[in-house]
C-alpha positions as CSV (number, residue, x, y, z in Angstrom):
1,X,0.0,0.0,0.0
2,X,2.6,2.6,0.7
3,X,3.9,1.9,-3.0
4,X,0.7,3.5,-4.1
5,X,0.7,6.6,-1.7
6,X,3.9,7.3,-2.9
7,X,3.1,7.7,-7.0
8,X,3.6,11.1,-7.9
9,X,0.1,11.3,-9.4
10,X,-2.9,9.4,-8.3
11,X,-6.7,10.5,-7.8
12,X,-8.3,10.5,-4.5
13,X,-10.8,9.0,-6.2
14,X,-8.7,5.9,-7.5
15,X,-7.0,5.9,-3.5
16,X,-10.5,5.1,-2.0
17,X,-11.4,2.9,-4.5
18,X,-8.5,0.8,-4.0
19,X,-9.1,0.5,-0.2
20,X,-12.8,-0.5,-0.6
21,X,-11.5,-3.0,-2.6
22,X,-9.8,-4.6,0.1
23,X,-12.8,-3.6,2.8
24,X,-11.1,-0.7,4.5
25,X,-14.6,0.8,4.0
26,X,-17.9,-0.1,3.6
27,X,-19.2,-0.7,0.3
28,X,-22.2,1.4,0.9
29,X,-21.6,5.2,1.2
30,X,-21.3,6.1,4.4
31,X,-23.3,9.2,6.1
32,X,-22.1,12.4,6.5
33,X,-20.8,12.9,10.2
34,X,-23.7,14.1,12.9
35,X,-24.7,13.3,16.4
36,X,-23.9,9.4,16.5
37,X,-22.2,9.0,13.4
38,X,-19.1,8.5,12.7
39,X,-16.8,8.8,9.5
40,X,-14.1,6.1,9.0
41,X,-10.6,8.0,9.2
42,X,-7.9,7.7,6.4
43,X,-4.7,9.5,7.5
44,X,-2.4,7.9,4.8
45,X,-4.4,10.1,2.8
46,X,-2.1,13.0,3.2
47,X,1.6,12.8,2.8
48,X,2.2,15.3,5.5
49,X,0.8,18.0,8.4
50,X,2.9,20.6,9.3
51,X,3.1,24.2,10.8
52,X,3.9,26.8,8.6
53,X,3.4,29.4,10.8
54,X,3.4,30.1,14.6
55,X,1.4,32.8,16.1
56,X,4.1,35.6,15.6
57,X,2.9,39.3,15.1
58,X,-0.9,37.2,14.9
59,X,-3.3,35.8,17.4
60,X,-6.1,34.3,15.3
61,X,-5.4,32.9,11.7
62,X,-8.8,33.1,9.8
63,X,-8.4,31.7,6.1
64,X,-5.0,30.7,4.3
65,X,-3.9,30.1,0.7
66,X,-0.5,29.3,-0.7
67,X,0.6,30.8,-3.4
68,X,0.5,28.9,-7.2
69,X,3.3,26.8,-6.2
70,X,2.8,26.5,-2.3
71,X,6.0,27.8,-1.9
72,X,4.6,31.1,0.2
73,X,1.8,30.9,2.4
74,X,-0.9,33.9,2.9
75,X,-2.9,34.1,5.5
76,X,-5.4,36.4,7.1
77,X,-5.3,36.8,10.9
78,X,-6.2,39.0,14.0
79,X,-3.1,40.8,15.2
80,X,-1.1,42.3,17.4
81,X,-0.7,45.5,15.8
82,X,-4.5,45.1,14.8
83,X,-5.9,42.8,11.7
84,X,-4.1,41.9,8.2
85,X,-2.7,39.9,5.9
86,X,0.8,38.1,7.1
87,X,2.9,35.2,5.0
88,X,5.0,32.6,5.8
89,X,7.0,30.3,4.1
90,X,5.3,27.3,3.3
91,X,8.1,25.0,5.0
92,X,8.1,27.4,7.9
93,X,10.0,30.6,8.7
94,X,9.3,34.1,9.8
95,X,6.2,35.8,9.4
96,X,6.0,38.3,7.6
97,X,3.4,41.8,7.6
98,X,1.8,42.2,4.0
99,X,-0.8,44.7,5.2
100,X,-2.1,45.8,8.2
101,X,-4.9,48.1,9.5
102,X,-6.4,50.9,7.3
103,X,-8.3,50.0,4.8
104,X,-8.7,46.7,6.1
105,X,-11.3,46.2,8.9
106,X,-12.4,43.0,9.1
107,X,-10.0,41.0,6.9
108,X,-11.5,36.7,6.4
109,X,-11.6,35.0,3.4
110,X,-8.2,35.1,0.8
111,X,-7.2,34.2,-2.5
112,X,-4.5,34.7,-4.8
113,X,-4.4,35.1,-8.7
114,X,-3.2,32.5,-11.1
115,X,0.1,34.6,-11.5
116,X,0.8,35.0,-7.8
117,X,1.2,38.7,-8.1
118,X,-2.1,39.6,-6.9
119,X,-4.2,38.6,-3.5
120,X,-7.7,39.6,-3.3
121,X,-9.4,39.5,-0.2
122,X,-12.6,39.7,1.6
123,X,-13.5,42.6,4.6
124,X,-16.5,41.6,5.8
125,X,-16.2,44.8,8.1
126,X,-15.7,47.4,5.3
127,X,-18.4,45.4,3.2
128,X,-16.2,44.8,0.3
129,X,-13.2,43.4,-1.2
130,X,-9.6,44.5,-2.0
131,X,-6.6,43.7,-3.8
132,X,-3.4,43.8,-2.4
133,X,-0.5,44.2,-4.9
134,X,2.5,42.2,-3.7
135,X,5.0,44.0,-5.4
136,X,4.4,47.3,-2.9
137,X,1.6,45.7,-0.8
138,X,-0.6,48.9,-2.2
139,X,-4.4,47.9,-1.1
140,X,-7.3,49.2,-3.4
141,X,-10.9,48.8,-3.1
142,X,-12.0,46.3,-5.7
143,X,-15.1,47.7,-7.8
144,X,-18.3,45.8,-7.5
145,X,-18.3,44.5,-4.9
146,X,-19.8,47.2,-2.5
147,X,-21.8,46.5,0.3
148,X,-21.0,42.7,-0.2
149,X,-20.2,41.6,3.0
150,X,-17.7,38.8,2.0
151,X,-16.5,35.9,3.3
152,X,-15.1,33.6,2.0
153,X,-13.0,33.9,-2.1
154,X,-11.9,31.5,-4.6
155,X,-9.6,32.9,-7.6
156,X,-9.9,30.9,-10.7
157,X,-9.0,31.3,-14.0
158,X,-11.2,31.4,-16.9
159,X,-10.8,32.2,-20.7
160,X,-7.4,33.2,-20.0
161,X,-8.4,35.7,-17.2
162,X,-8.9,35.7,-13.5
163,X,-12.3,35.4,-12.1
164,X,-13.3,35.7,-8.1
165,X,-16.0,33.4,-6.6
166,X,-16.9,35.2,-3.4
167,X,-19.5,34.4,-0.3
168,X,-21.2,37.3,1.2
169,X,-25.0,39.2,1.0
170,X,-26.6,40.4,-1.9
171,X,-26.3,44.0,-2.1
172,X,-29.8,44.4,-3.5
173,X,-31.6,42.8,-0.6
174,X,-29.0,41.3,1.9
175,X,-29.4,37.8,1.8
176,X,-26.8,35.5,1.8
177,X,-25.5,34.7,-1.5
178,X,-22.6,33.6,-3.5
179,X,-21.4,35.7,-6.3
180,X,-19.1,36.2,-9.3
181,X,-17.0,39.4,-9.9
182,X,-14.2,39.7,-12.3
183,X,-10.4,40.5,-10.9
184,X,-10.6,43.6,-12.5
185,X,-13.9,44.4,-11.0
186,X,-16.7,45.4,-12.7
187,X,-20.4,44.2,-12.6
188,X,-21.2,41.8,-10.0
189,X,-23.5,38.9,-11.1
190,X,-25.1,36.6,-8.2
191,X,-25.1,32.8,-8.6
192,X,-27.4,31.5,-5.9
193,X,-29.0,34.0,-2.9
194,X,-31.4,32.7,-0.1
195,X,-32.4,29.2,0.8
196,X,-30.8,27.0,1.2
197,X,-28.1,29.5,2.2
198,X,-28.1,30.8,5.6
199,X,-24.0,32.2,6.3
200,X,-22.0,30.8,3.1
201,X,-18.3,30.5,3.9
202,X,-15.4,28.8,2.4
203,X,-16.1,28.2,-1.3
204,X,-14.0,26.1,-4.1
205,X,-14.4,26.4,-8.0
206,X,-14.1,23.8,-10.3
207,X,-13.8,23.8,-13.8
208,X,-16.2,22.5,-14.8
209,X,-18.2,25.4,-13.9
210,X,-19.6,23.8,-10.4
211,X,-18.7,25.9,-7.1
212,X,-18.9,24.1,-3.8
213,X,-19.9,25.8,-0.7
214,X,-19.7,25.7,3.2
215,X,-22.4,27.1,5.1
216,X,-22.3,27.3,8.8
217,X,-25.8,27.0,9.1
218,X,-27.0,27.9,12.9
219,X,-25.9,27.0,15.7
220,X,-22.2,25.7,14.2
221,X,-23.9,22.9,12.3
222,X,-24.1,23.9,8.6
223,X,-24.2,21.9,5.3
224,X,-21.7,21.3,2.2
225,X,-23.4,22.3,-1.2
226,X,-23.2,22.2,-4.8
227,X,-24.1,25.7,-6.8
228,X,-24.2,24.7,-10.9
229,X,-26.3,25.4,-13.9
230,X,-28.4,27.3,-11.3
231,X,-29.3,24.5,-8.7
232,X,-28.1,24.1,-5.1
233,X,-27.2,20.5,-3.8
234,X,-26.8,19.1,-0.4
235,X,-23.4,17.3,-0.3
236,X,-23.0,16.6,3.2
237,X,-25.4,17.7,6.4
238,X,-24.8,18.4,9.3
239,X,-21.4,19.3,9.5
240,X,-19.8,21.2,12.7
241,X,-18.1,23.9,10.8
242,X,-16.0,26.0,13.4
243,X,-15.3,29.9,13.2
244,X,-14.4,30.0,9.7
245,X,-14.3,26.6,7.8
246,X,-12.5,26.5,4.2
247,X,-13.2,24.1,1.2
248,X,-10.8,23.2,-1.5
249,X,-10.6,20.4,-4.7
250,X,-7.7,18.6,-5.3
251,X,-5.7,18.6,-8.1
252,X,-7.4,16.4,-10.7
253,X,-10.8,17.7,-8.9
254,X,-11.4,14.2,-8.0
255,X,-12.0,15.6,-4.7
256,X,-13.6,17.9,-2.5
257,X,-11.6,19.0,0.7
258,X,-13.8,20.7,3.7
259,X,-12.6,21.9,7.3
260,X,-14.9,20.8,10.3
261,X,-15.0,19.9,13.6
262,X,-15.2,16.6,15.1
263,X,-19.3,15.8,15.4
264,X,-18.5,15.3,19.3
265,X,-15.6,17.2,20.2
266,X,-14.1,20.8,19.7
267,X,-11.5,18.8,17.5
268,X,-10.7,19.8,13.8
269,X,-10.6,17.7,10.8
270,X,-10.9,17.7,7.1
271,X,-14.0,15.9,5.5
272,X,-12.7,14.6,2.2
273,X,-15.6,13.5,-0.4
274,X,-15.0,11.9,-3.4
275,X,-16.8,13.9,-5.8
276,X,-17.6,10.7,-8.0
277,X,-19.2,8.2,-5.9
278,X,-20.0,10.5,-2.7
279,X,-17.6,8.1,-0.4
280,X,-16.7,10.5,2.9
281,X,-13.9,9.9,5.2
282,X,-12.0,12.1,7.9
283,X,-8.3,13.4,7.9
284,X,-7.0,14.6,11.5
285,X,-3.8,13.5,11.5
286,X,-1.5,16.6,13.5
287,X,-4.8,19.2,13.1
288,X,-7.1,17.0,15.8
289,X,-5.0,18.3,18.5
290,X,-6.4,22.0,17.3
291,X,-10.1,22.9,18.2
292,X,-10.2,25.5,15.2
293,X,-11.5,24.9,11.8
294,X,-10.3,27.6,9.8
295,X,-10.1,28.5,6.0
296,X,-8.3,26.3,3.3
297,X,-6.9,27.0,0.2
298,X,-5.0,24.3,-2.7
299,X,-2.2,25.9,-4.6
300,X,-2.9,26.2,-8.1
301,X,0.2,23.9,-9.6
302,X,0.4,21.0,-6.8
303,X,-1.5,19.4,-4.4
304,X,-0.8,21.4,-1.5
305,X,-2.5,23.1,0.6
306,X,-3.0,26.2,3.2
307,X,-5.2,25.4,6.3
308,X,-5.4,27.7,9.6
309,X,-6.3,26.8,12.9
310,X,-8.8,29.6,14.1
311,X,-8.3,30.0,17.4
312,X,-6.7,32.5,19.6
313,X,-2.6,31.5,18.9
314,X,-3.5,29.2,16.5
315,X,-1.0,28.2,13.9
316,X,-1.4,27.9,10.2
317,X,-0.4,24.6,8.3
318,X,1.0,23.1,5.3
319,X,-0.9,20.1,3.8
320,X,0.5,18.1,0.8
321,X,-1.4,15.0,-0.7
322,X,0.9,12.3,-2.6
């Protein structure tokens, strides 16, 4: 078995099928975690956990992405000179101020574009999102998305330019929706607003034109869903989402990545379904020792990943499938 985790290229999809095959899980599909429930947990899923970042000039680490090659890490946090945008090398290092304070308010959700040149983030606080040039760290408004409330972003490229997937409120009514904006701003246009959605959160874009969603519901137990060709779908239920819980595909989009808590305990984990069949099982190797559940963010060349732990001191991670 380790032969196989260690192929440069294999498909979540392909991983799980392989260890039904030899009944490491049940052959029906198994529901999502709730009350009594329990998901079976596959830590050889994940070559490695480790901390990218320790709470240095930050206190609370909200959402993360690494940039297109996970070499850099970005991440949002609460700090001690007041709340920004930090980095970190993505094998671990000093952190580093990108932006801090004015404009920013309320800085959550963050992505970066395909070029790495660009983050665009989400200020629930000031209602809007901006763009933070990396080259000067110069922060501008990004137009259209007024009154917006974002949460959580997703960068992805389309037709040869960048396009932003963003949670938030309608501006026309408030209700919570999830919306489409171009990088170089412009006209907003709203994908899906009001039920199901109640507080939309970490989104992921694939390319096939399908966006997946976490919504925290009430009470901290919220939903997974599918927004395409106009309809939303209920992935999972009842999932204990945390502060500020983050969704992200794999690679080969084989698979959809969500951060949650444990369904009994303030423990975090990533819910990995496999997109094809719906199979669910739990990573929490290294993170179940954090009670956060914080953004998370794939790098756009390679199969790692950004995850923060958001907590007061939390840490922010490196993840990296086979």
């Amino acid at each position: 078995m380790a032969t196989i985790f260690n192929r440069a290229i294999i498909g979540m999809a392909a991983i799980l099928s392989l260890f039904l095959a030899n009944g490491c899980i049940p052959l029906t599909p198994t529901p999502p975690a709730s009350g009594e429930q329990q998901l079976p947990v596959m830590n050889d899923l994940v070559r490695d956990i480790e901390v990218a970042g320790e709470p240095v000039l930050f206190t609370t680490p909200l959402d993360a992405t690494p940039d297109p090659m996970g070499e850099t890490i970005y991440f949002t946090a609460l700090g001690d000179q007041g709340n920004g945008v930090f980095s970190v090398p993505a094998t671990g290092g000093q952190v580093s101020i990108v932006a801090i304070g004015d404009p920013l308010l309320t800085p959550q959700g963050l992505d970066i574009s395909s070029d790495g040149t660009t983050l665009y983030v989400a200020d629930s606080g000031a209602g809007q999102l901006f763009v933070i040039h990396l080259a000067d760290s110069a922060i501008m408004p990004l137009s259209g998305s007024e009154n917006s409330a974002p949460r959580g972003v997703e960068v992805m490229k389309e037709n040869e330019a960048d396009v932003i997937y963003f949670s938030g409120k309608n501006p026309a009514d408030g209700q919570p929706a999830i919306m489409e904006l171009s990088a170089s701003g412009g006209a907003l246009s709203v994908i899906a607003a009001g039920t199901p959605l109640i507080d939309p959160v970490g989104i992921a874009a694939g390319s096939s034109g399908a966006l997946y969603v976490v919504d925290r519901g009430a009470a901290g137990v919220g939903s997974v869903l599918r927004v395409e060709n106009g309809a939303v779908d209920t992935i999972a239920a009842s999932v204990r989402t945390g502060q500020f819980p983050g969704a992200a595909l794999n690679l080969d989009e084989s698979a959809l990545l969500i951060s949650t808590l444990d369904a009994q305990k303030d423990s975090a984990q990533v819910l990995v379904t496999v997109l094809a069949s719906g199979e669910q099982v739990i990573v929490n190797k290294v993170i179940a020792a954090n009670n956060g559940a914080g953004g998370l963010h794939r790098a756009q060349a390679t199969n790692t990943f950004a995850w923060a732990d958001s907590t007061n001191s939390g840490r922010v991670y490196r993840v990296r499938l086979p």
